[in-house]
N, C-alpha and C positions, 0 to 999 in steps of 0.2 A: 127705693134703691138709688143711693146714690152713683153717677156716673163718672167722677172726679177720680183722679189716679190716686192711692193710696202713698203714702210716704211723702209727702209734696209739702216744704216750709209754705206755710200758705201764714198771711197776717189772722189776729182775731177774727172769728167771723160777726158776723151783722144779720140781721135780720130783715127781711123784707115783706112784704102784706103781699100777695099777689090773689086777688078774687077772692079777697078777703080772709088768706088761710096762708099761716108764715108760714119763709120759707130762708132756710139758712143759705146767705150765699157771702163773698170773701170781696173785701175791698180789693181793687185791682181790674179783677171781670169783670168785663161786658155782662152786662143785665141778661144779653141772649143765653151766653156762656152758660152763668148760674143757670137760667129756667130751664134749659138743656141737662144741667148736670142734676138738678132737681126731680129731672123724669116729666117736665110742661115742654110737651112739643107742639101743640098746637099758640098757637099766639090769637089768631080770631080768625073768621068767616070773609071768605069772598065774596066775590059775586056768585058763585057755582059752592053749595055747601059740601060736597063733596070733596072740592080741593079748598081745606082751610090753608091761612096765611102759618106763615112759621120762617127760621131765620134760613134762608137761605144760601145768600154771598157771604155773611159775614164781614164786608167789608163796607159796607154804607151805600152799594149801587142799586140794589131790586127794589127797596120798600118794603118786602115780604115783611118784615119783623112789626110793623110801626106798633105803637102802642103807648098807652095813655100813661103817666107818669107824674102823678102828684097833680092828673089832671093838664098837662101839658100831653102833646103830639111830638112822640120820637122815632129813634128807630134804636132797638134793643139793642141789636149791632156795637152802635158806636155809642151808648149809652153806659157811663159806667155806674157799678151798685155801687148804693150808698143807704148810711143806717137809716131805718123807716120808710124808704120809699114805699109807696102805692101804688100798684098797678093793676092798672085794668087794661080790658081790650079798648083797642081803636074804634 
């Protein structure tokens, strides 16, 4: 189920790998945005597995989001998609 508004000029979209299993998301978004509108709310495990990480500020201040990117350490937030990325958890 996608969560994205309907009617919305949005560019081609793109494809991303995330845990191995694409996932269509739109050049422009933030990485969090997409996983969000793709229905991936969980981003990874804390310390406490009960409260997993996920994006929270959206704005690049908690950490909450961070996550592996083509093997690199980000933060999904301020991270924009692009074709082919790979994502894993942190």
């Amino acid at each position: 189920m996608s969560l994205r508004l309907p009617n919305v000029a949005r560019p081609a979209p793109v494809t991303i790998m995330v845990h191995g299993a694409p996932i269509v998301a739109y050049p422009g978004e933030s990485l969090a945005a997409a996983l969000i509108a793709a229905g991936h709310w969980r981003f990874g495990e804390g310390e406490d597995p009960a409260r997993p990480r996920t994006a929270f500020c959206m704005m690049g201040v908690c950490q909450q989001c961070l996550l592996r990117v083509d093997g690199r350490l980000v933060q999904a937030c301020l991270t924009p998609v692009a074709a082919g990325q790979e994502v894993t958890p942190a």
